[in-house]
N, C-alpha and C positions, 0 to 999 in steps of 0.2 A: 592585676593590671601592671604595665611595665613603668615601672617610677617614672624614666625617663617623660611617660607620657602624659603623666600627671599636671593638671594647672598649680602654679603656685594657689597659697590662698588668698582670699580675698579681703584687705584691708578695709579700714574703717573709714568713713567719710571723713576728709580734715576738716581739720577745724577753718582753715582758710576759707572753704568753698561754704562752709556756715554761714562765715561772715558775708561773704559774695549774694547767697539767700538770702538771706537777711536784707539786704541791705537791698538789693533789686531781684524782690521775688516774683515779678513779673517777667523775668528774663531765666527765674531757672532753669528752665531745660538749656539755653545756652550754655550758661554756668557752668552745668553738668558735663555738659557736651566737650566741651573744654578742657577743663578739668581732669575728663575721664582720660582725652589724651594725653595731655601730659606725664600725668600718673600712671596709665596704663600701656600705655606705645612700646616704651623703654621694654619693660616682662615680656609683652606680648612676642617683642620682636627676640628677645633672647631665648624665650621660650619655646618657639616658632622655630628658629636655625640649630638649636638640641634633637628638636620631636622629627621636625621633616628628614631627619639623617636615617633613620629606621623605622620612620612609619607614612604614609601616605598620606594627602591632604583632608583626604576624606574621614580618615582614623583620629584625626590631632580633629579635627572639627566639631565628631561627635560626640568625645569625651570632654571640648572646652563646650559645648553645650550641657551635658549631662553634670557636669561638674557644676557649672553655672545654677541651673534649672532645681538642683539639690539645696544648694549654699542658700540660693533666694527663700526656699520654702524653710530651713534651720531660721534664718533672719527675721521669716511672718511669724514663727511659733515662738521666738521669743519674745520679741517687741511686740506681740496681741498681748502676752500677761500684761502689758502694763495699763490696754485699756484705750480710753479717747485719748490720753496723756502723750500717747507716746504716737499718734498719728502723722505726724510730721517727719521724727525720724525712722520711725517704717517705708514711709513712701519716699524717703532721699537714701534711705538703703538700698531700697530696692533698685531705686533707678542706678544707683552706683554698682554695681552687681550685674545692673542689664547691660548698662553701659561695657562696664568690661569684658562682660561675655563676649560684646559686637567685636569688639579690639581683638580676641585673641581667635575667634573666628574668621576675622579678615587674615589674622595673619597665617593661620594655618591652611588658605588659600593661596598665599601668596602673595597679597595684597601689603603695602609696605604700611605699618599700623602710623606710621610715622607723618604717611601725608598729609594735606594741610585738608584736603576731600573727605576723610575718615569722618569726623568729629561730624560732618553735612550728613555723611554717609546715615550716622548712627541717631540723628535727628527724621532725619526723612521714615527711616526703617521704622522709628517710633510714633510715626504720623503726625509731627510737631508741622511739617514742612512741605510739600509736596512733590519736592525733587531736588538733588542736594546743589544743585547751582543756586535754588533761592535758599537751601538752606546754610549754603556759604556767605551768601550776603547777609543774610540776619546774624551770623556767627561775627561777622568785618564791622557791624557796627552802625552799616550802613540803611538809613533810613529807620521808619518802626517796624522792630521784630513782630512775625505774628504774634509771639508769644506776648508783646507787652498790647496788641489790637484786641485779644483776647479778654483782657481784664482791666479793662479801663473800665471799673466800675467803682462805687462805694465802700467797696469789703477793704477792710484793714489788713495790714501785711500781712499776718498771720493764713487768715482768710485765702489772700491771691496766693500764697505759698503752696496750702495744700489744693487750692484750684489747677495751681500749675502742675504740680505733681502727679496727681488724680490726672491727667490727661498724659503725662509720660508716661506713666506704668501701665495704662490700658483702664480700660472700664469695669474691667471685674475687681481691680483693688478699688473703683472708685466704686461699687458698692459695696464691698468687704469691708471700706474705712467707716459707713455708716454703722455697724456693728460693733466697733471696738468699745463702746461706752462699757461692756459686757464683758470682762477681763478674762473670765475661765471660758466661754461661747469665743471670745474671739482668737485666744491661740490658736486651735486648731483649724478657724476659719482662716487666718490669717497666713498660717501655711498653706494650705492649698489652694487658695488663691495667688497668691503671690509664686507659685509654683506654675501655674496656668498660666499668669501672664506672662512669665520667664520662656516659659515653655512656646508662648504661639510666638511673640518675637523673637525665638532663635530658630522657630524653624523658615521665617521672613528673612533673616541672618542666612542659614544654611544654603536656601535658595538663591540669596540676591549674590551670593561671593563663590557657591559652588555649585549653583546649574540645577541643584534640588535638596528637599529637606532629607534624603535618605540619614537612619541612624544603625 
């Protein structure tokens, strides 16, 4: 594969946007969504103006997919060794991971990762929103986010955290996380789901910023 074309790798969740979970994990997908800009725009966009100089939008897109769709399933097979324990931060990797994947797919279309649309963009793709004009407005702060309508219930942080989660990364990690209690059963469960989810939201990625999921 030609270096050049290569994603950088994929950093660790900060510890910043922990504390942000923590602290309103009714609102994590925004968090994330945020977050993921900031952190990832900057790569996305330098990464993007190297690749598009010798290879086509559609080349830089299937390898920031296939790249991505890899890295997530490495992420489930380690964090399953560790069991129920580590269910939290599986599913805030994972979203951090999907997240970027969206960033560096928009930018290998073209799309400036930098906009203030992106972050809506990558909310919507993940079915947190319904379209990213509402899901700009739950990003601005304005009124309640669906995400906090969501989980206006009884459960303790802990609790609404990985509820939030569990509904960013898709439904097959929301039943893969039942599983982890099972430390050796769930590594390998762990990666391939977490590969499948990676996998159906970039090809929702591929489509919505290049016309189709071709790879």
């Amino acid at each position: 594969m030609d270096e050049a074309l290569e994603a950088p790798e994929v950093e660790a969740v900060p510890e910043s946007l922990w504390e942000r979970l923590r602290a309103e994990p009714e609102r994590a997908p925004e968090h994330i969504a945020l977050a993921s800009a900031e952190r990832f725009a900057p790569a996305a966009e330098r990464w993007a103006a190297m690749t598009l100089t010798h290879h086509t939008p559609t080349e830089a897109a299937a390898v920031a997919y296939r790249k991505h769709v890899l890295r997530s399933g490495v992420e489930g097979a380690a964090a399953g060794l560790g069991g129920a324990f580590t269910i939290v931060p599986d599913l805030a990797a994972l979203a951090w991971i999907q997240g970027r994947m969206v960033f560096f797919i928009a930018a290998a279309h073209g799309f400036d990762p930098r906009h203030p649309m992106r972050p809506a963009e990558l909310l919507t793709l993940q079915g947190i929103y319904s379209t990213p004009a509402e899901a700009r407005v739950g990003l601005d702060g304005a009124g309640t986010s669906l995400a906090a309508q969501f989980v206006r219930s009884k459960r303790g942080g802990d609790d609404q955290l990985v509820a939030r989660l569990v509904k960013l990364v898709g439904r097959k990690a929301a039943k893969r996380a039942l599983l982890k209690a099972v430390p050796v059963l769930s590594s390998p469960i762990s990666a391939v789901q977490n590969r499948a989810a990676t996998a159906e939201l970039g090809k929702r990625t591929l489509t919505y910023y290049g016309g189709s999921a071709s790879l």
